[in-house]
N, C-alpha and C positions, 0 to 999 in steps of 0.2 A: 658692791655699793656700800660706801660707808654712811651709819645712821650716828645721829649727831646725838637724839635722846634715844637709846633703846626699849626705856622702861614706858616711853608715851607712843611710840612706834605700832601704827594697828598691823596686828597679823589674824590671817584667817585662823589658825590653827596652829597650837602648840605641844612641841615632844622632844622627848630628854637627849632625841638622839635620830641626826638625818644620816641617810644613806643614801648617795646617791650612783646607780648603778647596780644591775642586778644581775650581772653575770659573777663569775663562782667566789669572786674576793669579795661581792657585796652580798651574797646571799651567805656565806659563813657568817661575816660580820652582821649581819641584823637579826641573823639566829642567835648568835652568842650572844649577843645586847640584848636578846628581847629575852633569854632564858635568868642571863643574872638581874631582872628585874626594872631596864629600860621600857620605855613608850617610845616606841622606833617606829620610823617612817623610811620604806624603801622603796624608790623611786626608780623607774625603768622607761626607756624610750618605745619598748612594746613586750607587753604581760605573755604575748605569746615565744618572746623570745628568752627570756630571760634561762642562767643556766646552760647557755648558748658552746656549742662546741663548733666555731666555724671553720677550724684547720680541722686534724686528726680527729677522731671521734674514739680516741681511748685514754682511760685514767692509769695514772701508772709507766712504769719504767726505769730503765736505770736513777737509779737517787730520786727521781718522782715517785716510786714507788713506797721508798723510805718515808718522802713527805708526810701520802696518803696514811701512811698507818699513824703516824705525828699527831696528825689533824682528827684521827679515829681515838687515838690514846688521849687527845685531848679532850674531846666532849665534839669536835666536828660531824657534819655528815655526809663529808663527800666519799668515804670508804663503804658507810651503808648503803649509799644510794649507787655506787659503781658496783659491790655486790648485787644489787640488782638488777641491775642491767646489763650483766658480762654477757658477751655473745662468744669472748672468744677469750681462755683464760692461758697466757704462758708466764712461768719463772725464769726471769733474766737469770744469766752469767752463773746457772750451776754449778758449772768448773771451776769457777775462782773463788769460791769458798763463801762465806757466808756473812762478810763484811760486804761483799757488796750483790750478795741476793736483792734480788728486785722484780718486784710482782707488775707486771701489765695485764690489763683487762681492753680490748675490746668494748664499745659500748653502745648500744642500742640506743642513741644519743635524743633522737623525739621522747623517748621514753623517760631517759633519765628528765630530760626538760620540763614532762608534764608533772613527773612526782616532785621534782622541785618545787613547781607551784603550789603543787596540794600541800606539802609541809610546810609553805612560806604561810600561804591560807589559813592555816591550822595553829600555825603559832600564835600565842596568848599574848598583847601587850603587840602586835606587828601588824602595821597595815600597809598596802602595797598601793601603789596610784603608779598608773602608766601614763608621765608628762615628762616633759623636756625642761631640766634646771638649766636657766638661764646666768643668774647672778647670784655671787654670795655675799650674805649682808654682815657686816662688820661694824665692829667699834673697837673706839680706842680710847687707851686710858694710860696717861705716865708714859707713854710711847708704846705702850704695848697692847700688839691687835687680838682682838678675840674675836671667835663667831657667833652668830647671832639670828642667823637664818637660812634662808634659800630664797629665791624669786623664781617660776615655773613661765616657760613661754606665754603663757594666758596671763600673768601677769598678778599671780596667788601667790600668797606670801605667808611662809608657813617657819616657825618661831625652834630654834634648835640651840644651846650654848656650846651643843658641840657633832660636825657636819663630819662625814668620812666621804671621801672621793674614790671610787672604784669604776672610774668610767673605761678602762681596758683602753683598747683602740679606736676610740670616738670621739675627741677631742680634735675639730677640728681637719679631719677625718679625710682625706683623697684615694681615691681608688683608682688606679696606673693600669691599664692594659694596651700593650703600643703607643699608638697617638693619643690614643684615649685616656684624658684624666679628668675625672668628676666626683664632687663630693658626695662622701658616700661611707656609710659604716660596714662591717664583715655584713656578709651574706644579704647586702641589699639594702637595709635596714640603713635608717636616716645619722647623718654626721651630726655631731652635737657641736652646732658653730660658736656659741656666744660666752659658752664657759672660759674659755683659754683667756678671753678680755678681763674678766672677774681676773683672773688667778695671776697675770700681769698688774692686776690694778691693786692687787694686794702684794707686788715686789716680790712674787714668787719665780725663781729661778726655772725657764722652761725650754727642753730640749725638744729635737723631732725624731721619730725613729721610724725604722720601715719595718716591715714584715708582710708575709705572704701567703698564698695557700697553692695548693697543687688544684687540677682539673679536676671534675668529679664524672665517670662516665653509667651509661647504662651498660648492666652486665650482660644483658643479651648482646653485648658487641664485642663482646670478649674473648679471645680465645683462650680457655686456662690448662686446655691439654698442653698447650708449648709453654707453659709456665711452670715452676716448681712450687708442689703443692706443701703447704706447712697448713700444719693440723694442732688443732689445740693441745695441753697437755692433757694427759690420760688424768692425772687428780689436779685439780685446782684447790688453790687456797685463799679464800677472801680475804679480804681489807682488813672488814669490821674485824674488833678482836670482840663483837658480840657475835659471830657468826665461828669464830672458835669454838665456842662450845655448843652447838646445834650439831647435829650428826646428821642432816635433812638438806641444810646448805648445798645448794650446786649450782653453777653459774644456770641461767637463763637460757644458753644456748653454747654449742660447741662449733660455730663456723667458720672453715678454714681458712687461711690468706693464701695468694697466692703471690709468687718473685719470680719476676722476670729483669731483664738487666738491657742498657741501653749499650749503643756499640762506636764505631769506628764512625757510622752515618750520621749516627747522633750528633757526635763531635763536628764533623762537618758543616753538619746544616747551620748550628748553632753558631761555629767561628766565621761563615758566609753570611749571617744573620747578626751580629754584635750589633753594627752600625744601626738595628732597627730596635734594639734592646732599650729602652726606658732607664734602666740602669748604668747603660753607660754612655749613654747622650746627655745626662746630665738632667735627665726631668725629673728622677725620683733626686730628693735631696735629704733624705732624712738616710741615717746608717739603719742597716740591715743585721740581720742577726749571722754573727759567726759561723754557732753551730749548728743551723738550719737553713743554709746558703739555697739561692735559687737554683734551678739548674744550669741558668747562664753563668752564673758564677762559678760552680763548681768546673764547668770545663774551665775558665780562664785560671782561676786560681790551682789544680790539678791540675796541670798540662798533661804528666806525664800517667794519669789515668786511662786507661784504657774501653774501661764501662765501669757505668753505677748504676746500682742496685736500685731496682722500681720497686713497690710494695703495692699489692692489689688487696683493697681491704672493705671490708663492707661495712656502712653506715647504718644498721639499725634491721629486724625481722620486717619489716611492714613496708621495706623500697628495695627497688632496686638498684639505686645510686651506690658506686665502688669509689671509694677514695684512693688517690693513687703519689701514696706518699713515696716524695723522693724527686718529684714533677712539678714542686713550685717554683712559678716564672712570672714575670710578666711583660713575656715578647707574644705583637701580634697573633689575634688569632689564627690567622693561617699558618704562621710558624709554631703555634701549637698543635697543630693538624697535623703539617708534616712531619712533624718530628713525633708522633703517633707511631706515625707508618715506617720506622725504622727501628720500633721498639717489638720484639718478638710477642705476640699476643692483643698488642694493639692498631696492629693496621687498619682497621675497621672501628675503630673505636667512637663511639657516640657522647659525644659531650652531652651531657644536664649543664652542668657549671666550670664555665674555663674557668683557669689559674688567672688569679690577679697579686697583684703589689696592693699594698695600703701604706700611706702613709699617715702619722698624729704627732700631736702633742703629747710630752710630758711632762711631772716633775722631775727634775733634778734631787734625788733619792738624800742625797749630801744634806739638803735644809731639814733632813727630818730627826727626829731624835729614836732611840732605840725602840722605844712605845711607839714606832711610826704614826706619833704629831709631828706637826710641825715645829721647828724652832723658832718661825718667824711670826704663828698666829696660835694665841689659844685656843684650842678646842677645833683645828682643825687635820684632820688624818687623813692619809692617802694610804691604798694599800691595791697591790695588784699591778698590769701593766703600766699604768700611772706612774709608777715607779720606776720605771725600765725593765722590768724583769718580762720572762717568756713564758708561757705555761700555764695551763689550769692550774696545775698542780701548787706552782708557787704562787698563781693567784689567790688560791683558798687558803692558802697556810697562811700570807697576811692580812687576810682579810678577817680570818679566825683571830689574832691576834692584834690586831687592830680595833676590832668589835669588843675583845675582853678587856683592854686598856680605857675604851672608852665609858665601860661601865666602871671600873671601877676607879677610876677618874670619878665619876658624880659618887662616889661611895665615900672620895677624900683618900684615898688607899693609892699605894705604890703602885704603878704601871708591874706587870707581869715583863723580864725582860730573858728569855731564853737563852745562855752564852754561847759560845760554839761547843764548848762540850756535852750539852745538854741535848741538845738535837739538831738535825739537819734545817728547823726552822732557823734557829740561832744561826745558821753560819749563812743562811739565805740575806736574812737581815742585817746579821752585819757584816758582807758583803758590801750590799746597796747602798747603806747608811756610812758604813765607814771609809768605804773604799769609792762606791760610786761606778758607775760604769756607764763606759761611753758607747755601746750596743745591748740592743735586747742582751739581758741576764738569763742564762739557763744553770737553771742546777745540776752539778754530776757531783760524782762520789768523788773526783779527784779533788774537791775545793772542801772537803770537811776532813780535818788533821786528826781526827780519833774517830774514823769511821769503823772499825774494830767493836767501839762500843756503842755505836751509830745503828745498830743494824736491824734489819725490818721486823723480826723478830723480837725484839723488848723494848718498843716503842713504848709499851703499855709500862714495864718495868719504872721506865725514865720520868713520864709523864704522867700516868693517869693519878699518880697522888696529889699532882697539881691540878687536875681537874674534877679530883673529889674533893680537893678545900676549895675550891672555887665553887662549887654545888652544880658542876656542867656534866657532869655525869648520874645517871636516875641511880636509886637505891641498888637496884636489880645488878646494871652495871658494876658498881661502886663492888655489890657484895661477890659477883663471879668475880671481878678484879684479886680481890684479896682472899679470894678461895685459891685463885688460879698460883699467885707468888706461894700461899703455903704450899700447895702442892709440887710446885718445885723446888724451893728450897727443902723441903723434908724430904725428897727425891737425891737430892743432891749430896746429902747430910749423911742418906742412907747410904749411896755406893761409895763414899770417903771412909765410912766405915766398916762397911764388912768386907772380909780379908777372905781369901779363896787361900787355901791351905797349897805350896807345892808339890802339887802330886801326879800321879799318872792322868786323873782327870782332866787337871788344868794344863799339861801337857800336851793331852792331845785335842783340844779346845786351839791352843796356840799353833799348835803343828798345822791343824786346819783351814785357820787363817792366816798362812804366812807371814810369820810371828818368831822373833827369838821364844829360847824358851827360857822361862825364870828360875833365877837362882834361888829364888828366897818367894815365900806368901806374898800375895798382890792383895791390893784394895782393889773392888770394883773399879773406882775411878782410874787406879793406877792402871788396869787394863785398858777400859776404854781410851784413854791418852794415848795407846798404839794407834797410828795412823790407822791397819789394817782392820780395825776392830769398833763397830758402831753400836749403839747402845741397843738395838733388837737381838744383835750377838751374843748379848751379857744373858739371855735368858738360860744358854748351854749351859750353863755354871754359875748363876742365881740362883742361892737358896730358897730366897722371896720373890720371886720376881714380878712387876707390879706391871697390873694388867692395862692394857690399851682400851681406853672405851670413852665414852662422855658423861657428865652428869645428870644423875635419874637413868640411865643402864643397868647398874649394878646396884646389890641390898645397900642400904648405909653400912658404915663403918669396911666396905672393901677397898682394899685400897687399887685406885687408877691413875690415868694420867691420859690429857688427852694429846691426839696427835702432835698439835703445838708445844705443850709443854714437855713432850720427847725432844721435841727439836731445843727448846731452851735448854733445857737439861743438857744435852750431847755437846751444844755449843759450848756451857758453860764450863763445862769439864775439860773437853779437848782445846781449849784458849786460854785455861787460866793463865796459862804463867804467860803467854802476851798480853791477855786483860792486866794483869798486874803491872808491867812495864808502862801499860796507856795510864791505868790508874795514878804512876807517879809522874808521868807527863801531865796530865790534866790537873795534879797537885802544883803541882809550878806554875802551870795558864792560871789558873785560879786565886792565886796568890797575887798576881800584875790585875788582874781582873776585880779584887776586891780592893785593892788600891784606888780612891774614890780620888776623884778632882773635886774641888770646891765648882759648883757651878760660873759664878762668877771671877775664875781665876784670871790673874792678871800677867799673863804671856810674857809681854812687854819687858816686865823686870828681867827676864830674867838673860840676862846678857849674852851667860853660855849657847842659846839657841842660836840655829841659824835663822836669817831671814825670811826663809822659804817653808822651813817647820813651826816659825811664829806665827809665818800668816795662817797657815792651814789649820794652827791648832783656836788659834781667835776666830778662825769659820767655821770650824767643827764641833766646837765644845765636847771633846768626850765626856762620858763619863768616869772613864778609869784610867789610870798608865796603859792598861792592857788595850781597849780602844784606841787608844794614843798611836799604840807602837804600830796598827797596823792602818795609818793613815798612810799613802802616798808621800812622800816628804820629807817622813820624817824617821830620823837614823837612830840607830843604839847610842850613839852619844848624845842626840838630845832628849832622850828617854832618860840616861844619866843623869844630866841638868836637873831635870824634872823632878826625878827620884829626889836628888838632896833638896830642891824644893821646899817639896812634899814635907818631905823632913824638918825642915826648921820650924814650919808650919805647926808642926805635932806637938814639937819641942818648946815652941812658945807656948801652945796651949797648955802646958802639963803646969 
């Protein structure tokens, strides 16, 4: 609703900063605002839900897991809080090296839900109210909209000049099972009907997307002897890089999943059963996510699959509900039944909660700018599935980054903007923003160009000195942070320099591990650079060799290192000389990347462009050449154009 005087406009209640939405984009964002010194208000449809895990119940995974330590190295808490509640900890893709290591946890998901509240409670400056945002209040000035408030179903009007929307899959909200379609948010919980009107009446670009959930069964109906049992890892390693140096850390619990696989019947039932599918009668209308297909999709699009993989996993110490990822549908429940009874271990299977579709509203990711504000209203952000994206994991990252843009937005201070080389948030967002997408966004490792230097491992490295100038990190932190880099780079300084003499020792050191043998003295480093040869190796022929422990273990002045910073250490050494080839890849993005556009640049002119990359760069506004070149549309040659530009632009100035 637009207010015509804002300054004589009565509101109940006034704060530097609304949230609305408290699942994990809106609960980062009102921590991070409320810690750099906002009066924040975050609003939720129910206090008991918020924090809400209604698909999968685990943090973490391929490139999600990279996020997680992001969001950790920034000043986040969804790594502390999923260290808390591991029930089940494994390290993705071992074999493939360490660009794309990636931590999943398992999560005890009521749990993590209820500490969320207590930290949302606890934060200083944050108050939470459980009501339904109806309308957002607006004004205008010179043509240009800024916000100005919120209106609550009851009809409270509560004073913000700048609002953040993190309303996930609730906008407007339909839940598809068979014939059955009724508005309806995840897990029960009420559709948020009246917003979508507001965010139209503000000339916001708005798309529909679908997404889904598998069945949830009771485990006593389960059989897991015919299933294959997968067991946690034997060492787990947390999120937090504060729980790196704890030697007391260990997940919450070690409980197993179990795989089973669907078959030849499967197939059947389901190509007998299309005609009753919701998806492809035409009633769901929103697109569905790629790479989290239902399982009616996966046979039609698969033909030539044979079976897919079920995952029997367990949602939390305190129930017995098994999440059965791999099972999201939304065909009749009888045809979720029968197609039970063709799955080995489920024949018997006792639903709690069938598989549904959801469908919602969102924004069109394109109107935002890299701070995910808007371009079209002041002082308004969206961060999370609002966006198009899929995931907790990418919900918290924007939502951490949206919360810290909006503080320091009221500070007068430049937006915080992460580039793709900076971290896996960076290429999340400009993704969305630059490119746009036309189904739920998932994050993987294939969509970030310098994942080499991406890796879960020196999140803390990348980041967290952006989140000790920012004050998001306590002293404590701040001070293990910067103990933790000395001790690696004086680790790393050490084995470049000491030389093992060639001798019979070193010899037979190489002979034992299947090793040429050397012509000439090696550096520590030089040895560990053989494939065959890891840095616990180095102790046979370390003069010094620097002990394994954690901090307060050992007297002062001994020198150690703990488990992690072995791993940095090993990485950093066995990758140099590929870190060095990314390093000058990332010199050349960065160079297009500081190439600034004037804000109000004038397209138009400039004749060399095509048609088609005028218009998109006049709706996009980059902010660089570099954001330019990866719009849709637009080619190496009108990147050209632009360049000489750019240039004349300089040239007149000088």
């Amino acid at each position: 609703m637009r207010i015509e005087s804002p300054g004589k406009f009565p509101f109940d209640e006034r704060y530097d900063l609304i949230v609305v939405g408290a699942g994990h984009a809106g609960c980062e964002a009102a921590i991070a605002a409320a810690r750099l010194g906002l009066r924040t208000l975050l609003f939720t449809l129910n206090l008991d839900s918020l924090a809400n895990m209604p698909c999968n119940p685990n943090i973490g995974g391929t490139a999600k897991g990279q996020l997680v330590r992001e969001i950790d190295a920034l000043g986040g808490v969804m790594g502390l809080l999923a260290d808390r509640h591991c029930i089940q900890f494994r390290m993705l893709n071992r074999s493939k090296g360490p660009a794309v290591l990636a931590p999943r946890a398992q999560q005890d998901r009521t749990a993590y839900q209820r500490e969320m509240k207590k930290l949302l409670e606890a934060q200083p400056l944050l108050s939470l109210k459980q009501a339904e945002v109806c309308d957002l209040l607006w004004s205008e000035e010179d043509g240009r909209k800024k916000m100005e408030g919120v209106v609550t179903r009851l009809g409270l009007r509560y004073a913000a000049p700048r609002v953040l929307l993190a309303t996930g899959t609730f906008l407007r909200s339909k839940v598809i099972v068979g014939d059955a379609l009724y508005s309806s948010g995840p897990d029960g919980l009420p559709s948020a009907e009246q917003l979508s009107a507001s965010l139209r009446e503000l000339e916001l670009p708005l798309k529909r997307f679908k997404t889904g959930t598998p069945p949830r069964f009771h485990s006593r109906s389960l059989d897991f002897s015919v299933m294959q049992c997968q067991e946690a890892d034997e060492t787990a390693a947390p999120f937090s890089y504060a729980n790196d140096e704890r030697p007391d850390w260990r997940p919450k619990a070690a409980l197993p999943c179990y795989l089973s696989w669907s078959g030849p019947e499967s197939r059947e039932l389901i190509v007998n059963n299309l005609d009753r599918s919701p998806l492809y009668s035409g009633k769901i209308e929103g697109i569905g996510p790629r790479y989290c297909p239902s399982f009616e999709d996966k046979i039609v699009k698969f033909p030539s699959h044979e079976r897919h993989h079920i995952f029997m996993e367990p949602t939390g110490l305190d129930t017995c509900e098994i999440y059965a990822s791999g099972l999201s549908s939304s065909m009749p429940v009888d045809v979720q039944q029968a197609l039970c009874k063709t799955i080995p271990g489920l024949e018997n299977a006792e639903f709690m909660r069938v598989a549904y579709a959801i469908e919602y509203d969102l924004v069109d990711p394109t109107s935002l700018q890299l701070s995910l504000e808007s371009r079209l209203v002041q002082g308004l952000y969206c961060a999370g599935q609002i966006n198009g994206s899929s995931g907790y994991e990418e919900a918290a990252a924007q939502g951490l980054l949206a919360g810290i843009n909006a503080a320091l937005s009221a500070r007068g201070e430049d937006p915080l903007i992460l580039d793709r080389s900076q971290a896996y948030i960076g290429v999340l967002i400009d993704d969305l923003v630059t490119k746009g997408t036309d189904e739920p966004y998932r994050m993987m490792s294939s969509r970030a160009e310098y994942r080499l230097l991406l890796r879960q491992d020196n999140a803390d490295r990348r980041l967290s000195p952006l989140a000790v100038h920012l004050g998001l990190l306590s002293p404590e932190r701040a001070a293990a942070f910067s103990a933790k880099m000395q001790r690696v780079d004086r680790e790393i300084a050490r084995l470049k320099t000491t030389r093992i003499p060639a001798d019979e020792a070193l010899s037979r050191f190489m002979l034992k591990h299947g090793t040429a043998l050397p012509q000439n003295s090696l550096t520590l480093a030089e040895c560990l650079r053989r494939p065959e040869i890891h840095l616990d190796d180095l102790a046979e022929i370390d003069p010094l060799p620097t002990l394994t422990a954690y901090p307060g273990q050992l007297s002062e002045g001994t020198p150690f290192l703990t488990p992690a910073d072995r791993f940095a250490v090993e990485v950093e050494i066995k990758y140099e000389g590929y870190i060095r080839v990314e390093e000058e890849r990332i010199a050349r993005f960065v160079k297009l990347e500081k190439r600034r556009i004037p804000e109000n640049f004038d397209y138009s002119r400039l004749s060399g462009l095509k048609a088609e990359a005028q218009q998109k760069l006049m709706a996009r506004r980059p902010r660089s050449v570099g954001q330019a070149s990866r719009i849709s549309g637009v080619n190496p040659a009108d990147i050209s154009v632009l360049l000489v530009a750019l240039k004349e632009i300089e040239n007149d100035g000088e």
